[in-house]
TORNU-523276 format. One line per field, with one value per residue (C-alpha): x, y, z; chain; residue number from 0. Coordinates in nm, 3 decimals. Layout:
N
u <- [X/...]
v <- [Y/...]
w <- [Z/...]
c <- [A/...]
k <- [NUM/...]
***
This chain:
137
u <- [1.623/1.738/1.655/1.466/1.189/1.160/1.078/0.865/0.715/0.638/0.560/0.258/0.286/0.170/0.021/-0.053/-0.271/-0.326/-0.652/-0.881/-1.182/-1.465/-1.688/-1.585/-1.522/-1.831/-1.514/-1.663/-1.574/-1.488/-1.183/-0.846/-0.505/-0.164/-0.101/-0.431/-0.570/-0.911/-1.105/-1.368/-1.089/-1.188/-1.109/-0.911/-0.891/-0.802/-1.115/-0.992/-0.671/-0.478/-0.194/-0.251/-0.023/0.284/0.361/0.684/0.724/0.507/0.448/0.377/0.070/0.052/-0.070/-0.296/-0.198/-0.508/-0.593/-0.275/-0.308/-0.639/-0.546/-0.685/-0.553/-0.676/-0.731/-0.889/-0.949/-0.944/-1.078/-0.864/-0.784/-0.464/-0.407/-0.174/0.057/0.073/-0.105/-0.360/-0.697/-1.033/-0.885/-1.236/-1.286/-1.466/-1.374/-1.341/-1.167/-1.243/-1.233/-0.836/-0.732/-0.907/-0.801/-0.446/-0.469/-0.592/-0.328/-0.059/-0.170/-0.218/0.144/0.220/0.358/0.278/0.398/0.034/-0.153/-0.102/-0.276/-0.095/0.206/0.066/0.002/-0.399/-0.622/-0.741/-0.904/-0.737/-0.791/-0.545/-0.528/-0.355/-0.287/-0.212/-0.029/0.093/0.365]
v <- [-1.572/-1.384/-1.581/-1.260/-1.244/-1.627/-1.542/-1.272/-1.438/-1.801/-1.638/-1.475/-1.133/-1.168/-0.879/-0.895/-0.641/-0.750/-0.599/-0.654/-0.765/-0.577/-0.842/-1.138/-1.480/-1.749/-1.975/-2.434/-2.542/-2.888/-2.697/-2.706/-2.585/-2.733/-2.674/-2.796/-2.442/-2.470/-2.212/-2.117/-1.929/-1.547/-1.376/-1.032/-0.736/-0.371/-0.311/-0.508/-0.341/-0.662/-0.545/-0.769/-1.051/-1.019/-1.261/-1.451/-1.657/-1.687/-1.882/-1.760/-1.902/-2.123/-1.971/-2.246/-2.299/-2.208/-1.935/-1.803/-1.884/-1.708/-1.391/-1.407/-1.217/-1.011/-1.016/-1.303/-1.171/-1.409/-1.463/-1.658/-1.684/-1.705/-1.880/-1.749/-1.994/-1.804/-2.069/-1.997/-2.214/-2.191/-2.004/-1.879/-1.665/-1.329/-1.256/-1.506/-1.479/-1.803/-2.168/-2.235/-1.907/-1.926/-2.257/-2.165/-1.874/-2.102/-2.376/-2.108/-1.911/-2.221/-2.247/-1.942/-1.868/-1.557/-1.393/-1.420/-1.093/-0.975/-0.865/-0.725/-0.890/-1.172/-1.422/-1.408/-1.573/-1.327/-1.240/-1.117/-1.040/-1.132/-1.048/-1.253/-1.080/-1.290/-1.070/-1.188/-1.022]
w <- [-1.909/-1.585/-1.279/-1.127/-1.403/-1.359/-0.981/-1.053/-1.323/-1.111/-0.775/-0.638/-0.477/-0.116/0.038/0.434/0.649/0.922/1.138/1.465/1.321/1.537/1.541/1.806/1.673/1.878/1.946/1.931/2.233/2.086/1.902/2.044/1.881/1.920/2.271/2.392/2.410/2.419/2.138/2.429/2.548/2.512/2.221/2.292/2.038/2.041/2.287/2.513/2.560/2.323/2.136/1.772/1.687/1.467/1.170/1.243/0.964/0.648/0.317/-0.033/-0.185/-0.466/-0.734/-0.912/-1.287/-1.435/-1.245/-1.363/-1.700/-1.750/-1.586/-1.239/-0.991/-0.701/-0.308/-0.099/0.300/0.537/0.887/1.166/1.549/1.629/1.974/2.250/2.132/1.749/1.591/1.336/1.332/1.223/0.964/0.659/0.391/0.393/0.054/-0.231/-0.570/-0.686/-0.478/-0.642/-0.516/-0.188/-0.130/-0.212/0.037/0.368/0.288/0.306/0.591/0.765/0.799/0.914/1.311/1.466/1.838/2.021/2.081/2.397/2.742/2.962/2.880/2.851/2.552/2.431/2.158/1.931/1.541/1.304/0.902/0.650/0.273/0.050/-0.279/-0.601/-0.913/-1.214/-1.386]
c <- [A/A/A/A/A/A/A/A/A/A/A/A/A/A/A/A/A/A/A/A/A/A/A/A/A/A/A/A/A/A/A/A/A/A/A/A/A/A/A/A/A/A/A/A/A/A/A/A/A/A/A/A/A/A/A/A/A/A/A/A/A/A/A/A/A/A/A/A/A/A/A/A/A/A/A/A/A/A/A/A/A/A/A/A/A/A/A/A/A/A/A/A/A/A/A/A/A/A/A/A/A/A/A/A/A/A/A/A/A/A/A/A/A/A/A/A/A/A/A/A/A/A/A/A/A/A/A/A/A/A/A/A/A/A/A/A/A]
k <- [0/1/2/3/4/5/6/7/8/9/10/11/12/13/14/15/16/17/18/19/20/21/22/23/24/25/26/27/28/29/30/31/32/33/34/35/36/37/38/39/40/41/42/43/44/45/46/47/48/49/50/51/52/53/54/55/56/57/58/59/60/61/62/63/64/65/66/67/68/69/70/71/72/73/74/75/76/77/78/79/80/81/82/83/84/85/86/87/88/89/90/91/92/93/94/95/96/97/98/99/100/101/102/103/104/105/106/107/108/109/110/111/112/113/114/115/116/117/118/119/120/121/122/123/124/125/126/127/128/129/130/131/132/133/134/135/136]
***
């Protein structure tokens, strides 16, 4: 067997658009990211005059076995603020496929680093959507 049809056989197809949400995030002040950024920051979109974040390094999904194996495949859309330091946190699902799938979608984007939004040249928290396609070939 070829090792490209192994690839494409093994590996889900990730799909990323990125856009402002229009509806603010109501940050929990008990949250903090990485660089002690506190999530009561304000959260800065398009409206605002932010320019979005930009994905600097990302991670495939795992695409669970059985989920696989039965056929499923589709989009799951997910919700998450990404600090001014480009990490992503409170990171939920606006649209499911099915737990596996969603599941497999946070723990990936939960690695991924972004370049902050940004404010007048300055680094800002902000919301974002993110769509995680898994494919099967």
């Amino acid at each position: 067997m070829k090792r490209g049809i192994v690839l494409l056989g093994l590996s889900a197809i990730l799909r990323v658009a990125i856009a402002q949400s229009s509806t603010p995030a109501t940050p929990s002040p008990k949250s903090s990211d990485a660089a002690g950024e506190a999530s009561a920051d304000r959260i800065y979109g398009p409206k605002d005059g932010a320019k979005p974040p930009k994905i600097l390094s990302r991670y495939d999904p795992e695409y669970p076995r059985k989920s696989r194996d039965s056929g499923k495949q589709g989009i799951v859309v997910l919700r998450l603020i990404v600090g001014g330091n480009g990490v992503p946190r409170e990171i939920g699902v606006v649209r499911s496929l099915s737990p596996d799938l969603d599941a497999a979608a946070v723990d990936a984007v939960a690695k991924w680093k972004f370049a902050p939004a940004t404010k007048d040249g300055k680094p800002v928290t902000s919301q974002i959507n993110v769509e995680v396609s898994f494919r099967h070939n």
